[in-house]
Structure formats: structure tokens, C-alpha cells
C-alpha positions as CSV (number, residue, x, y, z in Angstrom):
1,X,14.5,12.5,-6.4
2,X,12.3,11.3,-3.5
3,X,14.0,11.2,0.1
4,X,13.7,8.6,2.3
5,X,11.3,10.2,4.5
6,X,8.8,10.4,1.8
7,X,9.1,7.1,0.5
8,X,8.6,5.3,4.0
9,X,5.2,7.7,4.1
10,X,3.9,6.9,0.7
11,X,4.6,3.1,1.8
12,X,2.8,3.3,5.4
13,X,0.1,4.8,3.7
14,X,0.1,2.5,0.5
15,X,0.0,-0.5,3.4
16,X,-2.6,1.1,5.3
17,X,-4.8,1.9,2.1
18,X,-4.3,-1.7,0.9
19,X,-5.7,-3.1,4.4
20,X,-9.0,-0.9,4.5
21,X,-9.6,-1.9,0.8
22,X,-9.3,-5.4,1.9
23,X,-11.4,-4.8,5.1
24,X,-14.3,-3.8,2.6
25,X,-13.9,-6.3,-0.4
26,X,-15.2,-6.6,-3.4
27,X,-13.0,-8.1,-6.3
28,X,-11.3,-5.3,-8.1
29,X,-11.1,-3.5,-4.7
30,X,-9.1,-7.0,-3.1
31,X,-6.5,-6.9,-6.0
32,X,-6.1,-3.4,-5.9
33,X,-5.4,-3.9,-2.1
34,X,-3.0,-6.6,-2.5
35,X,-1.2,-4.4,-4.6
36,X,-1.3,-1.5,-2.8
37,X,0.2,-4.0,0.0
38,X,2.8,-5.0,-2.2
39,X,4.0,-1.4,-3.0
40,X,4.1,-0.4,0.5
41,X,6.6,-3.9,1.8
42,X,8.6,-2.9,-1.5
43,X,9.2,0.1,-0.4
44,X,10.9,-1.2,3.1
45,X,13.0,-3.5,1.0
């Protein structure tokens, strides 16, 4: 089982990852961004 610690990392960097896909977009790259993005803000929740 994960601990919390780990989860919040693997979101910041599943948020940050999804932004610098985004930044340099192509199509598959852009929906594997959003969700990236969407994994991370899960994770918070």
C-alpha cells in the first residue's frame, strides 16, 4: 500500500509531466497530457 507521501509525489509529478506535454503539443501528446493532469488533481481529491 502506497503512503501518502508518495502519492502527493506521483501526483506533482503526474501534473507537472501533463503541463510540459501540453507546452509542446502535438495530438496524442495533448490527450496524454490532459490525462496525466487529471491523474495528478485525482490524487489531491
Amino acid at each position: 500500500m502506497k503512503s501518502n507521501n508518495t502519492n502527493l509525489a506521483i501526483g506533482i509529478i503526474a501534473i507537472i509531466a501533463g503541463i510540459l506535454v501540453i507546452v509542446f503539443p502535438n495530438i496524442v501528446a495533448y490527450v496524454i497530457g490532459l490525462v496525466l493532469i487529471a491523474y495528478g488533481v485525482l490524487n489531491f481529491l
